[in-house]
C-alpha positions in Angstrom: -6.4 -20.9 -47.8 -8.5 -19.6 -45.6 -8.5 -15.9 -44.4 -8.6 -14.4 -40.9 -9.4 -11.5 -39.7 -6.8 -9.4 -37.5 -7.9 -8.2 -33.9 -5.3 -6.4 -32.2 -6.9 -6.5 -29.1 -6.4 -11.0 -29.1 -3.1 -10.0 -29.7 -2.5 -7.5 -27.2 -3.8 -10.1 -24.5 -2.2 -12.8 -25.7 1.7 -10.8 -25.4 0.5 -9.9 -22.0 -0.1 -13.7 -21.0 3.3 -14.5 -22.5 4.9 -11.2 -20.4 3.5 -12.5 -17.0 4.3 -16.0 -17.7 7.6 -14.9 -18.4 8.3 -12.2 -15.0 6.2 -15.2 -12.8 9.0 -17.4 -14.0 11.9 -14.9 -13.7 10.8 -13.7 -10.2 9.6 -17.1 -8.9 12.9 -18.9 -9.4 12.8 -22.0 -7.4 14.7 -22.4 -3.9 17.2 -24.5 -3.9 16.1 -27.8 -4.2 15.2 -29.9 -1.5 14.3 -33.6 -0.3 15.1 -35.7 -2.5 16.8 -33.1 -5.3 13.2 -31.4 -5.9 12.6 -27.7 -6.5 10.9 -26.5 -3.5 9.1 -23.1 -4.7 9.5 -20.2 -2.7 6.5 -18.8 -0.1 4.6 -15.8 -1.0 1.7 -15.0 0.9 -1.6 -13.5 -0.3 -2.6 -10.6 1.3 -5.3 -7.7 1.2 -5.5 -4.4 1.7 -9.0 -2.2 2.4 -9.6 1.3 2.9 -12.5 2.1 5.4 -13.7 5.5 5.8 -11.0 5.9 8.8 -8.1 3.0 8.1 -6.2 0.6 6.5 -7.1 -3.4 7.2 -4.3 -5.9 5.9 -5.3 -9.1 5.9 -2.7 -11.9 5.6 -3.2 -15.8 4.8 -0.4 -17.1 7.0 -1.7 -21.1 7.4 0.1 -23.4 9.4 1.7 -20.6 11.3 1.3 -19.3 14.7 1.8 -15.8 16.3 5.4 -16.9 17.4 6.3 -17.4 13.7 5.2 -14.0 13.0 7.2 -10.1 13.0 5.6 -7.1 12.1 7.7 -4.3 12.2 6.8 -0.5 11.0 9.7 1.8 10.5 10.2 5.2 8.1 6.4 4.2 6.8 6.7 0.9 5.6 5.2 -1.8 7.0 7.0 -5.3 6.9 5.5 -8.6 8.1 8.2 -11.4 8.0 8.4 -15.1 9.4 8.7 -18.2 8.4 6.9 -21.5 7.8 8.5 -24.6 8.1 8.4 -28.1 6.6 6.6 -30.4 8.3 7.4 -33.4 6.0 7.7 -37.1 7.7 10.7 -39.5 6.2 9.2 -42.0 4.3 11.3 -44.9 4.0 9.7 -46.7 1.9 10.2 -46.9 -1.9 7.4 -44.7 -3.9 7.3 -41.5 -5.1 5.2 -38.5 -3.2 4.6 -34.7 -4.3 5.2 -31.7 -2.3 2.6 -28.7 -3.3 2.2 -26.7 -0.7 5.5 -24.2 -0.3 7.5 -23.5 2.8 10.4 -21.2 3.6 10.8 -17.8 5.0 9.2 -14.7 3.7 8.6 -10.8 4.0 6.4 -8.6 2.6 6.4 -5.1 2.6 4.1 -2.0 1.5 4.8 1.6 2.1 2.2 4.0 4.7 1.0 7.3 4.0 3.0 9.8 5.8 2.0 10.7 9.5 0.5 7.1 10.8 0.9 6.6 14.2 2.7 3.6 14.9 1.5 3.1 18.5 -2.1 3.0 17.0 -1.8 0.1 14.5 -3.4 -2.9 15.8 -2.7 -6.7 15.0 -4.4 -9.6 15.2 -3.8 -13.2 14.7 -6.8 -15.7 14.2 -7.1 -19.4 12.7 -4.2 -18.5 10.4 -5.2 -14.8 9.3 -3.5 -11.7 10.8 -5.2 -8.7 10.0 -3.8 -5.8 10.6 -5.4 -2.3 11.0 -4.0 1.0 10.4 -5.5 4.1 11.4 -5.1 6.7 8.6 -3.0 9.8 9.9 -5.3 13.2 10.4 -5.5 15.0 7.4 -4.5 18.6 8.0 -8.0 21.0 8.0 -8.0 24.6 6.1 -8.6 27.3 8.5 -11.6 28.8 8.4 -11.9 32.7 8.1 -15.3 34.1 9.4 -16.7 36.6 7.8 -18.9 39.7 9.4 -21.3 41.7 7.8 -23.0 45.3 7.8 -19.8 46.4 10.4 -17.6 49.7 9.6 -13.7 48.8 10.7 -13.0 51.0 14.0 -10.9 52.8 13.1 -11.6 55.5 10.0 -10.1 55.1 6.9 -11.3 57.6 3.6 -9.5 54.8 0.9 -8.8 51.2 0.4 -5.2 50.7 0.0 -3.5 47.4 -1.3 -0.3 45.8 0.8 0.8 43.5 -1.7 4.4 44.2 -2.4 4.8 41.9 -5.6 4.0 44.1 -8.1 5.9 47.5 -8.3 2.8 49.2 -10.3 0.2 48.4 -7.3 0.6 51.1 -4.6 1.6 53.8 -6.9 -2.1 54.4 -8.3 -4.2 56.7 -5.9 -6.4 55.3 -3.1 -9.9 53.7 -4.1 -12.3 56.1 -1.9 -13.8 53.7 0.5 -18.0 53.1 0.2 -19.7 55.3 1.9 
């Protein structure tokens, strides 16, 4: 008998193999079946998103389709881009068998915005089966900025430094700090 060492790490990869295998085949349940009593799988497009210094590009392989077959809507911050692609199968009358890989159907995707993007700025566009989408990224708010002078008195004449915070009970009942002179 031969003996082999343990790595947990193996082991942890391969339950993760079996865990995706097992979600892809939970979530990827086959349409209903269709020509001839095949499966037909469903249609998931790939996309991608990219953060630029100023945006959001989404780009989105949509082959065989057109910019007909294609909705994007934005509403409450999440971006959704539906459609669908249709078979374009001839009848074959003849006996034989054929295989259908490529998937068909409708789909939608959606992903959630930061909060504040301008809807009327988000730009589409539809070329030799990509759309790419870009979204500006909403202005981030900017801390105020407080100048500071030096070497000036205030104008009007004060003999002590008194604090204003009201928080703490024990803070205006000491005396006065004299002011510099």
């Amino acid at each position: 008998m031969a003996l082999i060492r343990w790595e947990p790490a193996t082991e942890l990869g391969t339950i993760q193999n079996e865990m995706n295998r097992l979600f892809n085949t939970f979530f990827d349940q086959p349409a209903p079946a269709g020509r001839g009593g095949a499966p037909s799988r469903r249609w998931i497009p790939a996309m991608d998103l990219v953060e630029t210094a100023d945006q959001y590009v989404l780009r989105a392989d949509l082959p065989g389709l057109s910019d007909d077959d294609v909705n994007i809507q934005l509403e409450d911050n999440v971006l959704t881009i539906s459609g669908e692609r249709k078979t374009q199968h001839e009848h074959q009358e003849e006996e034989g068998y054929y295989r259908i890989e490529r998937a068909f159907g409708s789909f939608a995707r959606s992903l959630t915005l930061p909060e504040g993007v301008d809807p009327d700025r988000v730009q589409a566009h539809f070329d030799r089966g990509v759309l790419e989408i870009r979204i500006p990224k909403p202005e981030q708010k900017k801390p105020r900025q407080v100048q500071i002078t030096l070497g000036t008195r205030p104008t009007h004449n004060t003999n002590a430094i008194e604090s204003t915070d009201t928080a703490d009970p024990q803070t205006n009942s000491r005396d006065p700090v004299p002011a510099p002179s």
